[in-house]
PDB file of N, CA, C, O and CB in Angstrom:
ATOM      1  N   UNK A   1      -1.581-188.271-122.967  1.00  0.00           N
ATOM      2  CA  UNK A   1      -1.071-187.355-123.966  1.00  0.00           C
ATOM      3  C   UNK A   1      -2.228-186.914-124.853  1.00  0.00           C
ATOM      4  O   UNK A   1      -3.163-187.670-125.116  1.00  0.00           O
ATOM      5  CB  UNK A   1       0.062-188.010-124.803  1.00  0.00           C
ATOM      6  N   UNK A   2      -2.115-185.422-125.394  1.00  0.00           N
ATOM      7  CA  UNK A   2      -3.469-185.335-126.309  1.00  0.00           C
ATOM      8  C   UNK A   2      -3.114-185.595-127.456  1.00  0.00           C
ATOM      9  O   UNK A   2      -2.107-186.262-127.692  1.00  0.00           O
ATOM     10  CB  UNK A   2      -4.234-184.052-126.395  1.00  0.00           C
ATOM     11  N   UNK A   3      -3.948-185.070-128.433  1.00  0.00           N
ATOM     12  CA  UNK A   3      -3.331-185.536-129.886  1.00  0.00           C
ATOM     13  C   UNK A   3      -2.317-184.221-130.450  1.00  0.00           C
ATOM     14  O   UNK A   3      -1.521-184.467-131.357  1.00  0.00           O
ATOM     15  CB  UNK A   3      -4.795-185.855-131.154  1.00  0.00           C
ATOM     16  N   UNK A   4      -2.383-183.045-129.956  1.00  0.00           N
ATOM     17  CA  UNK A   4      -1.534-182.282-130.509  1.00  0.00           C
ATOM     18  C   UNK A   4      -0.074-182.007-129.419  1.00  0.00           C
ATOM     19  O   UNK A   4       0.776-181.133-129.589  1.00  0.00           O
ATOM     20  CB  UNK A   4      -2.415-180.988-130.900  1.00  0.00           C
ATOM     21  N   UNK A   5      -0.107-182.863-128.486  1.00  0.00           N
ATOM     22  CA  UNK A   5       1.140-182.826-128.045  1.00  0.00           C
ATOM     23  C   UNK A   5       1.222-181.950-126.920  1.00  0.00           C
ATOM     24  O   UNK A   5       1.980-182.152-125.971  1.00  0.00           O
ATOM     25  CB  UNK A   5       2.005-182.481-129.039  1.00  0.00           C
ATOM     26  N   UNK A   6       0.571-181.134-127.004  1.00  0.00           N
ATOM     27  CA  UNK A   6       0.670-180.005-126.012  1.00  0.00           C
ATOM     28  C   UNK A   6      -0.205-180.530-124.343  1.00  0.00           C
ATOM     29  O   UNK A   6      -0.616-181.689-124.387  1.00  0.00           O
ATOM     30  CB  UNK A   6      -0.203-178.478-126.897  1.00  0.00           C
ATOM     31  N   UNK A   7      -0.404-179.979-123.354  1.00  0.00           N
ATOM     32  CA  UNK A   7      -0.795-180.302-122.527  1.00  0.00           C
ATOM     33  C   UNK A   7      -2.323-179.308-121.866  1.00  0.00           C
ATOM     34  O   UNK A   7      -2.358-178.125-122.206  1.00  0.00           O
ATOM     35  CB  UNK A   7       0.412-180.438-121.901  1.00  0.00           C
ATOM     36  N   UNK A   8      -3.045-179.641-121.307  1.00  0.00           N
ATOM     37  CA  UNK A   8      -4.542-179.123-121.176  1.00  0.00           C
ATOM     38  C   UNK A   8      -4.138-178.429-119.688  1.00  0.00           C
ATOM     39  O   UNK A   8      -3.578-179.086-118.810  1.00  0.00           O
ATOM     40  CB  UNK A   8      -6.008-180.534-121.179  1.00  0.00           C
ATOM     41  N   UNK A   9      -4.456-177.193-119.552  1.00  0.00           N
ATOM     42  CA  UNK A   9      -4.295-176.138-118.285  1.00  0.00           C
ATOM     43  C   UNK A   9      -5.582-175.359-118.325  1.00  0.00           C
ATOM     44  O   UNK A   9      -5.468-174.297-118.937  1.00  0.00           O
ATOM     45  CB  UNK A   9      -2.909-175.013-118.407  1.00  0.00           C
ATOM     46  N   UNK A  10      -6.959-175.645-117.758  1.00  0.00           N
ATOM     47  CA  UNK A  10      -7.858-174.814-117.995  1.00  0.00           C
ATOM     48  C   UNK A  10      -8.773-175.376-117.198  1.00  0.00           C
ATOM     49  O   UNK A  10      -8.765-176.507-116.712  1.00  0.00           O
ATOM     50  CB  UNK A  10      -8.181-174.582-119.298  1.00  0.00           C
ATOM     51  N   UNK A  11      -9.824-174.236-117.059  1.00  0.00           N
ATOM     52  CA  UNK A  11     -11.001-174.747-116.113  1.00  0.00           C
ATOM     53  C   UNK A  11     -11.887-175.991-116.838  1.00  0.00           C
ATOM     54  O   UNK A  11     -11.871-176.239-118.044  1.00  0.00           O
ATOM     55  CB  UNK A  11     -12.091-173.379-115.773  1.00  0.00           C
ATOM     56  N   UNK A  12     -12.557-176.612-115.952  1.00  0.00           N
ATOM     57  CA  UNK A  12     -13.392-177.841-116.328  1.00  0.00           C
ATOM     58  C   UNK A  12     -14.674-177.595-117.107  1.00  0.00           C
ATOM     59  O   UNK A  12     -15.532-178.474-117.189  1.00  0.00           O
ATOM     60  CB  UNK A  12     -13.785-178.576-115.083  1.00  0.00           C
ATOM     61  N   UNK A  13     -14.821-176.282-117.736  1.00  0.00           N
ATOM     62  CA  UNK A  13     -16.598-176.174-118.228  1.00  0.00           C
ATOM     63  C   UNK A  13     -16.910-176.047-117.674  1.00  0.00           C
ATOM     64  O   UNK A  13     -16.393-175.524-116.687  1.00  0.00           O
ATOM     65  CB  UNK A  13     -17.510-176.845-118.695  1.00  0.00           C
ATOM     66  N   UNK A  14     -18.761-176.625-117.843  1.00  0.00           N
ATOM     67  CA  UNK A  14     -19.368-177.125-117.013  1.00  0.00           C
ATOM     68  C   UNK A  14     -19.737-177.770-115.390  1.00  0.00           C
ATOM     69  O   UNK A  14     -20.775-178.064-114.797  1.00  0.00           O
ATOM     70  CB  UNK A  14     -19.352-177.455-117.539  1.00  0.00           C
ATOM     71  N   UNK A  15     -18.551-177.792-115.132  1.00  0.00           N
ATOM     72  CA  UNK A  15     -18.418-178.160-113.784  1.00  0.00           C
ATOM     73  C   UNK A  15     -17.646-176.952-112.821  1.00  0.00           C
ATOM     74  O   UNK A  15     -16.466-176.667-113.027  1.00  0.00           O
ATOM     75  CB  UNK A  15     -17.605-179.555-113.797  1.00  0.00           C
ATOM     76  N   UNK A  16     -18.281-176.428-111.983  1.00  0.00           N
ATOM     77  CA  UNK A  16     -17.832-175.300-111.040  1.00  0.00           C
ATOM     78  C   UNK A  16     -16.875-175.566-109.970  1.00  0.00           C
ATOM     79  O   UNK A  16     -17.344-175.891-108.879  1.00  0.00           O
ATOM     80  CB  UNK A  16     -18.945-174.762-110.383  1.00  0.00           C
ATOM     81  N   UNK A  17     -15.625-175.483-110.104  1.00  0.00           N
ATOM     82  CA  UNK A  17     -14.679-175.855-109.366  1.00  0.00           C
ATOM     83  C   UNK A  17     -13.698-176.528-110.217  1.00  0.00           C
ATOM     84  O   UNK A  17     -12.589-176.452-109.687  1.00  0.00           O
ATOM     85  CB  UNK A  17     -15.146-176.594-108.328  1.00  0.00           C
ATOM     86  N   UNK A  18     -13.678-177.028-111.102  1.00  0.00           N
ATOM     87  CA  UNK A  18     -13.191-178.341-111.845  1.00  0.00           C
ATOM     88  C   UNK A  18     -11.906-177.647-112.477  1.00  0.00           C
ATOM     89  O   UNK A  18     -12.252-176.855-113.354  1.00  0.00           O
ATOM     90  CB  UNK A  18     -14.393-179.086-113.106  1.00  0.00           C
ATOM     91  N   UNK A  19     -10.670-177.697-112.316  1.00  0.00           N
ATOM     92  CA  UNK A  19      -9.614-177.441-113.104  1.00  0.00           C
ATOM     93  C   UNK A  19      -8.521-178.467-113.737  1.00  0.00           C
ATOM     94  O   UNK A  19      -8.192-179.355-112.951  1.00  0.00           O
ATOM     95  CB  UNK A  19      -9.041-176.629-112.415  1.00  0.00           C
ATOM     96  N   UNK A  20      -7.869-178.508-115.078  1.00  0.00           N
ATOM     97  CA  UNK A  20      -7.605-179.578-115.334  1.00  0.00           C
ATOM     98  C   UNK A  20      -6.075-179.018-115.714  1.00  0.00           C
ATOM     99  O   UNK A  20      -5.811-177.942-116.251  1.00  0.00           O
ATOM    100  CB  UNK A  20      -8.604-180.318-116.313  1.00  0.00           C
ATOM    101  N   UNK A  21      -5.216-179.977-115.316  1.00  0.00           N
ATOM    102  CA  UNK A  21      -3.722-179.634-115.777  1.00  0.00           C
ATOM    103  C   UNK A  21      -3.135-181.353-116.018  1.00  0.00           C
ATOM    104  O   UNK A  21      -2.684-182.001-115.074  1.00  0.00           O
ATOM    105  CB  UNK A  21      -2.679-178.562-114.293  1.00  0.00           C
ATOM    106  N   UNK A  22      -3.223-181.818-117.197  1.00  0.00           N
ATOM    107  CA  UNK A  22      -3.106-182.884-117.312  1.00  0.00           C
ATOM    108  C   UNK A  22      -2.604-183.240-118.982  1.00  0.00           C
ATOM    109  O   UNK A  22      -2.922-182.535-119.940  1.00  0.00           O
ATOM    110  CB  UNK A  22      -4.325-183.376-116.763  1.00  0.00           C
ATOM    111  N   UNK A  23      -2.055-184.051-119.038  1.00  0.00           N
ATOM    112  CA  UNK A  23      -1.762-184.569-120.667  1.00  0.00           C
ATOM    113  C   UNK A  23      -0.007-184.207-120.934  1.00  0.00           C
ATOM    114  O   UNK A  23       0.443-184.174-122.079  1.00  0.00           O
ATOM    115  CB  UNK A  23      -2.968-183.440-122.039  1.00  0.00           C
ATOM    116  N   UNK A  24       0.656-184.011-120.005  1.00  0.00           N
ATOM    117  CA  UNK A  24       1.934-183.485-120.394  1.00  0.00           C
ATOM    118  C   UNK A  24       2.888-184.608-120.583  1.00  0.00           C
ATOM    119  O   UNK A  24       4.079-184.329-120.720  1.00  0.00           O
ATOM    120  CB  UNK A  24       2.457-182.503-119.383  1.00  0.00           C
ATOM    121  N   UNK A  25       2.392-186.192-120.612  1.00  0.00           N
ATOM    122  CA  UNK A  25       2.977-187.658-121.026  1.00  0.00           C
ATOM    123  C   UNK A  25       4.698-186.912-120.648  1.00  0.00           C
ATOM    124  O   UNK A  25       5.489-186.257-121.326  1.00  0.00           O
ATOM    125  CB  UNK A  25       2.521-188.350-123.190  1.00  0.00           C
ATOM    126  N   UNK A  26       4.703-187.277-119.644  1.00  0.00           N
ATOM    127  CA  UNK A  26       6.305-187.506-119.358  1.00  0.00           C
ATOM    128  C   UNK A  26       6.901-185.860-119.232  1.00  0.00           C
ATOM    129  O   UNK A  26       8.006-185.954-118.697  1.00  0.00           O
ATOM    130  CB  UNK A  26       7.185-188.507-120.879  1.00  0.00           C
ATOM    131  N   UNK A  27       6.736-185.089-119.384  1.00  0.00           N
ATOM    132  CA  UNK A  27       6.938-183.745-119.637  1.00  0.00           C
ATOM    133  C   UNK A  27       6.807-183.014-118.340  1.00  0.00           C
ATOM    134  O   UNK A  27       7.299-181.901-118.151  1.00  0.00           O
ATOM    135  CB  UNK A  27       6.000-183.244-120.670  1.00  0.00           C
ATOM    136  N   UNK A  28       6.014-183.794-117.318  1.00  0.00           N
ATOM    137  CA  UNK A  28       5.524-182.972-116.154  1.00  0.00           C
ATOM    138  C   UNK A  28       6.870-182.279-115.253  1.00  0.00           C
ATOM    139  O   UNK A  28       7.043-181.108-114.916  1.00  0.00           O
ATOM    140  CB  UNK A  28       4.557-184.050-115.138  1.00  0.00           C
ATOM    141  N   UNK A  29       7.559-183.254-115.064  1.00  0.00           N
ATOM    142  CA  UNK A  29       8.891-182.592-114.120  1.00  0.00           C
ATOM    143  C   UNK A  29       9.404-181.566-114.694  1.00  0.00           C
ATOM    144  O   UNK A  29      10.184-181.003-113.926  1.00  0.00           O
ATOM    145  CB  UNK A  29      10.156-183.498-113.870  1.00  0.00           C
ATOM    146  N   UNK A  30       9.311-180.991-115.848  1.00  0.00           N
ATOM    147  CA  UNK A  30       9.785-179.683-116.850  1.00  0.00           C
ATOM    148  C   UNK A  30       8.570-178.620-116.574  1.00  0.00           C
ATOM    149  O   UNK A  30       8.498-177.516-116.033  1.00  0.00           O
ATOM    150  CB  UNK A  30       9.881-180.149-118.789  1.00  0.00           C
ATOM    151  N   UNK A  31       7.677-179.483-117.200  1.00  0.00           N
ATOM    152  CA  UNK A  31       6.501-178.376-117.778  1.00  0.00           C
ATOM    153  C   UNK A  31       5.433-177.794-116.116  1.00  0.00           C
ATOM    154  O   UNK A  31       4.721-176.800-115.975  1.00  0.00           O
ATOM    155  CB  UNK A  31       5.142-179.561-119.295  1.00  0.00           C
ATOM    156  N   UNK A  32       5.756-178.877-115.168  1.00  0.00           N
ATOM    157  CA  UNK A  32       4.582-178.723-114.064  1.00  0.00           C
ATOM    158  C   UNK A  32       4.429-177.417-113.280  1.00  0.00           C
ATOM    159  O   UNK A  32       3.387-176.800-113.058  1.00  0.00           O
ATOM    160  CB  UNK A  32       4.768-179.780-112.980  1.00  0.00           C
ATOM    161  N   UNK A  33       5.966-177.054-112.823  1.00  0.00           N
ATOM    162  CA  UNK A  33       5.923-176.045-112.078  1.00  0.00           C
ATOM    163  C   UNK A  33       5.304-174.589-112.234  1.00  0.00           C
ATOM    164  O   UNK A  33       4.864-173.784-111.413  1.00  0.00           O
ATOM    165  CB  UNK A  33       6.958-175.986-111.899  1.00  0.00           C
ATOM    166  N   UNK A  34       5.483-174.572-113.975  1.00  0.00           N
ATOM    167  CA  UNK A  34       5.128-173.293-114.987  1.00  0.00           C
ATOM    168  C   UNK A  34       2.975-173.633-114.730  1.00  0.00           C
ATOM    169  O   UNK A  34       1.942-173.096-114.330  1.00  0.00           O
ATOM    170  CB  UNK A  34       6.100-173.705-117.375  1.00  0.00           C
ATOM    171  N   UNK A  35       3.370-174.534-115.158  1.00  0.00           N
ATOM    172  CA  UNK A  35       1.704-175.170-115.532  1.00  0.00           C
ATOM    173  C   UNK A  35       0.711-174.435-114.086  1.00  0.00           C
ATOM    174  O   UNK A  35      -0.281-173.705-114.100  1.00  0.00           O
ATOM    175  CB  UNK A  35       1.671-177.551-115.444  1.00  0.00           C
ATOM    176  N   UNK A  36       1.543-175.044-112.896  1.00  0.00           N
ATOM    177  CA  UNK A  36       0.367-174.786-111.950  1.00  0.00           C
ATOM    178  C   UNK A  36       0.710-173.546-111.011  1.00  0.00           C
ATOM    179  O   UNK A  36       0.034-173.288-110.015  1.00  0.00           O
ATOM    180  CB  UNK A  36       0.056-176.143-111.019  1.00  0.00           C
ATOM    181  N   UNK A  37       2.026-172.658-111.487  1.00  0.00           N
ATOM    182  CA  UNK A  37       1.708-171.470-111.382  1.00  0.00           C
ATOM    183  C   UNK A  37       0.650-170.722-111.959  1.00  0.00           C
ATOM    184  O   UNK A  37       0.001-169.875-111.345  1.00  0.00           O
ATOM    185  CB  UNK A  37       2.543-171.030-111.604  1.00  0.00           C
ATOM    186  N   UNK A  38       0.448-171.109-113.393  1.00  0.00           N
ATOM    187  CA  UNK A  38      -0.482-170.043-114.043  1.00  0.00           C
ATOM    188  C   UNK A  38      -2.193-170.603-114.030  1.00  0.00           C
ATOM    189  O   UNK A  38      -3.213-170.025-114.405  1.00  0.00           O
ATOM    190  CB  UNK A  38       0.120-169.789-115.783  1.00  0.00           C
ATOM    191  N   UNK A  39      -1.939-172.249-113.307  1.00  0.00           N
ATOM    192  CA  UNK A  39      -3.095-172.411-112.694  1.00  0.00           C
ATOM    193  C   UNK A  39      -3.929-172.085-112.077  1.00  0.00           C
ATOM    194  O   UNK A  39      -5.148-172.035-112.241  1.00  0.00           O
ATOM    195  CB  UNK A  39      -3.126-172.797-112.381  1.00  0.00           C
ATOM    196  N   UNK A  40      -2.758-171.647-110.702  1.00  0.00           N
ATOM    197  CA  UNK A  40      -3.327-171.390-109.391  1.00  0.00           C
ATOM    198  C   UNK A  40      -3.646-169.426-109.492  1.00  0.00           C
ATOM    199  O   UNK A  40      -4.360-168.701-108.800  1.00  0.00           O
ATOM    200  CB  UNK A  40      -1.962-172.028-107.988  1.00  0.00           C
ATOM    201  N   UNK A  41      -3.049-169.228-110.273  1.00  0.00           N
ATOM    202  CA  UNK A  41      -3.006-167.774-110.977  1.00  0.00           C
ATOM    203  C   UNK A  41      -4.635-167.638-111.614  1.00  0.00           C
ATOM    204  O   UNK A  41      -5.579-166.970-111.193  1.00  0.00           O
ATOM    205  CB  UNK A  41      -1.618-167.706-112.417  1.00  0.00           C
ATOM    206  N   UNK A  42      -4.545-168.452-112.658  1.00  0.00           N
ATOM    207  CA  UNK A  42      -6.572-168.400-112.858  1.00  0.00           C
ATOM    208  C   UNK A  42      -6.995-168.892-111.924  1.00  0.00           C
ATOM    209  O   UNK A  42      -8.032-168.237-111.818  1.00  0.00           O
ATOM    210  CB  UNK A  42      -7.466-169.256-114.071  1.00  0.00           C
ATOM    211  N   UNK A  43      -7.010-169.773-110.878  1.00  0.00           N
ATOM    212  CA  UNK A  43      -7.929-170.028-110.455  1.00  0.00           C
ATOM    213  C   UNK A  43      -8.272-168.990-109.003  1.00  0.00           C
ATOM    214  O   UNK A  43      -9.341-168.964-108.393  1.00  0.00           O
ATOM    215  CB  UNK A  43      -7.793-171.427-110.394  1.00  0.00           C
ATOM    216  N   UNK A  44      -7.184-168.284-108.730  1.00  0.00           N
ATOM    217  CA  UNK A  44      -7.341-167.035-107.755  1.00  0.00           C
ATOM    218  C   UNK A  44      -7.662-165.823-108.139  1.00  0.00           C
ATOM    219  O   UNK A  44      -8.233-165.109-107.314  1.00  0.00           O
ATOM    220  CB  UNK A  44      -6.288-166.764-107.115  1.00  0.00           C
ATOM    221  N   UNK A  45      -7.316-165.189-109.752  1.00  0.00           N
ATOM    222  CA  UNK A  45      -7.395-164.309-109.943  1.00  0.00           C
ATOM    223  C   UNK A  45      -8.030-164.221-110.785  1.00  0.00           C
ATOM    224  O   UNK A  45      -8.403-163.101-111.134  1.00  0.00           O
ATOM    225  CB  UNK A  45      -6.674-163.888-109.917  1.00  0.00           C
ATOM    226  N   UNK A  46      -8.449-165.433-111.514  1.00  0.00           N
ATOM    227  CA  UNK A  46      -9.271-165.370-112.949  1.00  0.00           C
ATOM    228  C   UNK A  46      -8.406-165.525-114.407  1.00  0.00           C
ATOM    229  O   UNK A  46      -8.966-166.065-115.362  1.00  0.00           O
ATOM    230  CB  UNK A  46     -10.023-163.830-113.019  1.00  0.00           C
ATOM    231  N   UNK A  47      -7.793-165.304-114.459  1.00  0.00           N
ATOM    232  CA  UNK A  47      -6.500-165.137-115.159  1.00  0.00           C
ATOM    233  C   UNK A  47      -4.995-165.427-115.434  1.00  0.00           C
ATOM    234  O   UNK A  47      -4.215-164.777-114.738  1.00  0.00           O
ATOM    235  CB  UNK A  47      -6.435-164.478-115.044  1.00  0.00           C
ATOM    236  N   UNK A  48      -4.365-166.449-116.493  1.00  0.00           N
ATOM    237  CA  UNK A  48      -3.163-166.924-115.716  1.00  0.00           C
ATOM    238  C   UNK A  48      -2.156-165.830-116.234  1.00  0.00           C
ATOM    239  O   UNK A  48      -2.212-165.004-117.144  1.00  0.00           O
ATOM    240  CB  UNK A  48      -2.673-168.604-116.039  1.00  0.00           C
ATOM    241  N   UNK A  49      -1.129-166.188-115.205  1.00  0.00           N
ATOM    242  CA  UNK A  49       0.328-164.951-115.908  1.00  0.00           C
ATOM    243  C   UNK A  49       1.023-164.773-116.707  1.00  0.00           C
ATOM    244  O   UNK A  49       1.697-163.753-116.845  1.00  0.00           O
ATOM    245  CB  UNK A  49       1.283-164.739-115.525  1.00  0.00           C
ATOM    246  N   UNK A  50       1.012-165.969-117.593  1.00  0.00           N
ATOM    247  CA  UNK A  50       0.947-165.152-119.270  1.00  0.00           C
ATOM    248  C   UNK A  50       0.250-164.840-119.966  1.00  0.00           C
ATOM    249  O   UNK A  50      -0.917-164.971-119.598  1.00  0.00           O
ATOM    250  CB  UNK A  50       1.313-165.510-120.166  1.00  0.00           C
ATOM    251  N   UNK A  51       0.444-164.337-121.158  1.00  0.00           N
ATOM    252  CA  UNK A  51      -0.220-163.609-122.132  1.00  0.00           C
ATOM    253  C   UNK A  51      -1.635-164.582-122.427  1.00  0.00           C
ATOM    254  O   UNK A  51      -1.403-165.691-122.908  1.00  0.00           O
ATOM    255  CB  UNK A  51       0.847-163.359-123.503  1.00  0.00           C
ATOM    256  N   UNK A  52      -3.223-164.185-122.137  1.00  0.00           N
ATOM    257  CA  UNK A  52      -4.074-165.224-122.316  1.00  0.00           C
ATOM    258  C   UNK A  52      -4.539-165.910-123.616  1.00  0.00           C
ATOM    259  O   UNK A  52      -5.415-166.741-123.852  1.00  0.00           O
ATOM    260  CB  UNK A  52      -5.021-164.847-121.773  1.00  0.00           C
ATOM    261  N   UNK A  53      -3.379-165.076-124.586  1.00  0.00           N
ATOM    262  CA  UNK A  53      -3.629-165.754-125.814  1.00  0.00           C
ATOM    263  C   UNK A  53      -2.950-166.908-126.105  1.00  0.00           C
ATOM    264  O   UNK A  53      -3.472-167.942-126.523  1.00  0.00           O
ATOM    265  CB  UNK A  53      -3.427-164.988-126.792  1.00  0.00           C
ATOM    266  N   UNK A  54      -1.526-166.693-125.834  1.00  0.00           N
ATOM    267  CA  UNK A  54      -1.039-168.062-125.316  1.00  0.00           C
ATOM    268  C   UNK A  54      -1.521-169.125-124.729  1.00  0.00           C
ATOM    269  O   UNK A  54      -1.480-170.315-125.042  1.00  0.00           O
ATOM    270  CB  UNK A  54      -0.355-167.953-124.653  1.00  0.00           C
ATOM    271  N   UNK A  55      -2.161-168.356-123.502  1.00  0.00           N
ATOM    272  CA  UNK A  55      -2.707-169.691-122.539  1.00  0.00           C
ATOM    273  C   UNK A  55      -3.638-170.571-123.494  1.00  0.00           C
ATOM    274  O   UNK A  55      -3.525-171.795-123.553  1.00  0.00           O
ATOM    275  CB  UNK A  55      -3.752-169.148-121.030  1.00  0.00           C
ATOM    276  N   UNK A  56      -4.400-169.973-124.105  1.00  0.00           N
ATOM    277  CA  UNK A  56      -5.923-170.347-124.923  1.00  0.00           C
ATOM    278  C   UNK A  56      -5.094-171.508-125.780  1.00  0.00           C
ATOM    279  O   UNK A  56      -5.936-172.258-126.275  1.00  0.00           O
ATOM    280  CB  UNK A  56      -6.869-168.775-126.137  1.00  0.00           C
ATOM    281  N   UNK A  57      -3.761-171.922-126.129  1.00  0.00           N
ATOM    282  CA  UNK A  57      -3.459-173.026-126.796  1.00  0.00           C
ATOM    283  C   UNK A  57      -3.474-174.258-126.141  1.00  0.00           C
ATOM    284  O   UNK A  57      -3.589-175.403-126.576  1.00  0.00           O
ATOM    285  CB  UNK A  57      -2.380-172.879-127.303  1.00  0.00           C
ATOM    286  N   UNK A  58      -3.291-173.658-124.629  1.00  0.00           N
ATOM    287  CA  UNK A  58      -3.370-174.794-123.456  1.00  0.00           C
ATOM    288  C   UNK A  58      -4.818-175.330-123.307  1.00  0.00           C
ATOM    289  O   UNK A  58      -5.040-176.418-122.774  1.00  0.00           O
ATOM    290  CB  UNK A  58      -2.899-174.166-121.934  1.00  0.00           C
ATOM    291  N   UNK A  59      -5.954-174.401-123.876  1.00  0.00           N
ATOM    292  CA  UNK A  59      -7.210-174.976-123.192  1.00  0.00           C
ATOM    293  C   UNK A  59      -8.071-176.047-123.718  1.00  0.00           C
ATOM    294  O   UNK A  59      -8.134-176.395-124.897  1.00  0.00           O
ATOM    295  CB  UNK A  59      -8.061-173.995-123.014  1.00  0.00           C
ATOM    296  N   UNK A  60      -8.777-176.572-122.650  1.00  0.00           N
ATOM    297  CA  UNK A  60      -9.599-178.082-123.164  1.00  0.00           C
ATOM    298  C   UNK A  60     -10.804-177.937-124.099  1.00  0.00           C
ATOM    299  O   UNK A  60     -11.510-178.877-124.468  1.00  0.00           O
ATOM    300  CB  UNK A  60     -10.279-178.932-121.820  1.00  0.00           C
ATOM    301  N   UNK A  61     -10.975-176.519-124.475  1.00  0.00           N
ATOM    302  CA  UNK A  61     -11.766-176.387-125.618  1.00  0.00           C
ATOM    303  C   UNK A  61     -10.946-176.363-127.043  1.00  0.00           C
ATOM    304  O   UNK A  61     -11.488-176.307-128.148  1.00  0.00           O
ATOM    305  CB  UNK A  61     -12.564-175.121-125.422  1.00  0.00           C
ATOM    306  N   UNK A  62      -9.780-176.408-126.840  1.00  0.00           N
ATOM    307  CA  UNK A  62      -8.979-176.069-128.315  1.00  0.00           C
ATOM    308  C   UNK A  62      -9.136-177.142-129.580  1.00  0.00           C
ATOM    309  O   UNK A  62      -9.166-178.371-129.523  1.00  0.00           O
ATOM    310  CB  UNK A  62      -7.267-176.021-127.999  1.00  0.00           C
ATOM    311  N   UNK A  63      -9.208-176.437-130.518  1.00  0.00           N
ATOM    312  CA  UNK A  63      -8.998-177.694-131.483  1.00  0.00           C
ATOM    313  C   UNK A  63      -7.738-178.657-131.529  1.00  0.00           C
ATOM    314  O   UNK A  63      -6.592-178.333-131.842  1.00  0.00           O
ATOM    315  CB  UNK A  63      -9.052-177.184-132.812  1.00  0.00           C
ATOM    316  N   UNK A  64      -8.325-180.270-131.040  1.00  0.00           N
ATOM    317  CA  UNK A  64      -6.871-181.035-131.183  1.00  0.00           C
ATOM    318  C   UNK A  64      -6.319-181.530-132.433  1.00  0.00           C
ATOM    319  O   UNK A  64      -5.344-182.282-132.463  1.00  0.00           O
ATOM    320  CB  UNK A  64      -6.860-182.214-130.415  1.00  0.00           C
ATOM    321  N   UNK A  65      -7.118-180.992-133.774  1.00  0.00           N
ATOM    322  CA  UNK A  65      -6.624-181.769-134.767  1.00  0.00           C
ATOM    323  C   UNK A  65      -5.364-181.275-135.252  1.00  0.00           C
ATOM    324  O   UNK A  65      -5.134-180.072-135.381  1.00  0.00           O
ATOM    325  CB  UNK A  65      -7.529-181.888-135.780  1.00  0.00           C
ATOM    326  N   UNK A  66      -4.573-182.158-135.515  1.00  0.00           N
ATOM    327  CA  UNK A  66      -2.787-181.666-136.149  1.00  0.00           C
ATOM    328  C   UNK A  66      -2.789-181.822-137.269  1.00  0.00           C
ATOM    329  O   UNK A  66      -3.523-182.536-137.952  1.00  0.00           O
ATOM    330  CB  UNK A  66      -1.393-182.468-135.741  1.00  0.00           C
ATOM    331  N   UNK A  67      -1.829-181.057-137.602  1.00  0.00           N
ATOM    332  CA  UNK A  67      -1.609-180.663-139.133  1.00  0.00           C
ATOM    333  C   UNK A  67      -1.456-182.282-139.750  1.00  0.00           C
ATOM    334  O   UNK A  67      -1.254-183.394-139.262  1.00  0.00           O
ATOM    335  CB  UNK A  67       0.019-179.508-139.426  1.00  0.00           C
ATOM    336  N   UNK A  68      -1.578-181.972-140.491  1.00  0.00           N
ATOM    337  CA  UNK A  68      -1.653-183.319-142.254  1.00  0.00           C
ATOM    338  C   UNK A  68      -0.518-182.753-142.726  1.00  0.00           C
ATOM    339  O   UNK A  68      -0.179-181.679-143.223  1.00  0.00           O
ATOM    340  CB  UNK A  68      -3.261-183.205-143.866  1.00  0.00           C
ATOM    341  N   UNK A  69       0.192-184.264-142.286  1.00  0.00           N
ATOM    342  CA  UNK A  69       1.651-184.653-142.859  1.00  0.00           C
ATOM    343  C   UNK A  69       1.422-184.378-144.675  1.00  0.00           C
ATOM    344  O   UNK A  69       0.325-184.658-145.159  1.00  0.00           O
ATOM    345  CB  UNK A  69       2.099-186.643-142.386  1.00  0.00           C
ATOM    346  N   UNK A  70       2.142-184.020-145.251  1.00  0.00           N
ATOM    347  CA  UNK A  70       2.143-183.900-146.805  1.00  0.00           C
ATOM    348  C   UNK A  70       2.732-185.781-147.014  1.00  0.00           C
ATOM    349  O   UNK A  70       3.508-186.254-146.185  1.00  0.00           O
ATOM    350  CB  UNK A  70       3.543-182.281-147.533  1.00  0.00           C
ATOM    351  N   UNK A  71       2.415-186.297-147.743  1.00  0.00           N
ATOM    352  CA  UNK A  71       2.753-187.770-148.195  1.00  0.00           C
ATOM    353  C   UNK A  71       4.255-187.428-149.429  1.00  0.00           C
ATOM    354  O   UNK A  71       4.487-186.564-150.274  1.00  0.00           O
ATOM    355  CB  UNK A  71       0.983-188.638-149.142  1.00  0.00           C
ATOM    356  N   UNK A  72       4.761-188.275-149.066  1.00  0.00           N
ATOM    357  CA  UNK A  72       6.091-188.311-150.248  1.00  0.00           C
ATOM    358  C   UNK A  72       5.955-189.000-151.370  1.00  0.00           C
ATOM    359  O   UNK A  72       5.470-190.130-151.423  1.00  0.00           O
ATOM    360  CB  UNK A  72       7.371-188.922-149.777  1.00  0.00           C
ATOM    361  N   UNK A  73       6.405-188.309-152.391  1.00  0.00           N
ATOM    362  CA  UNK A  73       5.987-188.453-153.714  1.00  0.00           C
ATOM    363  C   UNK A  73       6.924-189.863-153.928  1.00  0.00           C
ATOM    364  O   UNK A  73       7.785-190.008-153.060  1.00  0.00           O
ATOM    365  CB  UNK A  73       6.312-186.997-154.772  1.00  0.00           C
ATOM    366  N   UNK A  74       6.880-190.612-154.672  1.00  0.00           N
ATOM    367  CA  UNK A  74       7.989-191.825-154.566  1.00  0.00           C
ATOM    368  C   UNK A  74       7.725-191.723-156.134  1.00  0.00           C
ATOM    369  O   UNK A  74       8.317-192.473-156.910  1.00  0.00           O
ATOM    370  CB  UNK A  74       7.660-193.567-153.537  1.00  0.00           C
TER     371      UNK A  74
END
């Protein structure tokens, strides 16, 4: 699982060939089928089939830090 919950769908960097669809902790039987359509979509066409601004929340460059809980005043 990553730290923001969401799951990593994107090429590997540095490494030529390398694609990663991973982190979906339990989620995969829902989320997989979508995931490695728009996988196999970048990785044939360059590009996955939704909107690539969307996708860019999926990618392994994204920032994982999550929002800061506000603390309760007691």
């Amino acid at each position: 699982m990553t730290p923001d919950g969401l799951p990593i769908c994107d090429h590997g960097g540095q490494v030529e060939g390398l694609y990663l669809a991973v982190g979906m902790c339990g989620q995969g039987f829902m989320m997989g089928p979508g995931i490695a359509r728009n996988l196999a979509h970048l990785i044939a066409h360059g590009s996955p089939l939704i909107d690539p601004s969307i996708f860019s929340a999926l990618s392994f460059y994204r920032d994982f830090g999550v929002a800061k809980r506000e603390k309760k005043k007691s």
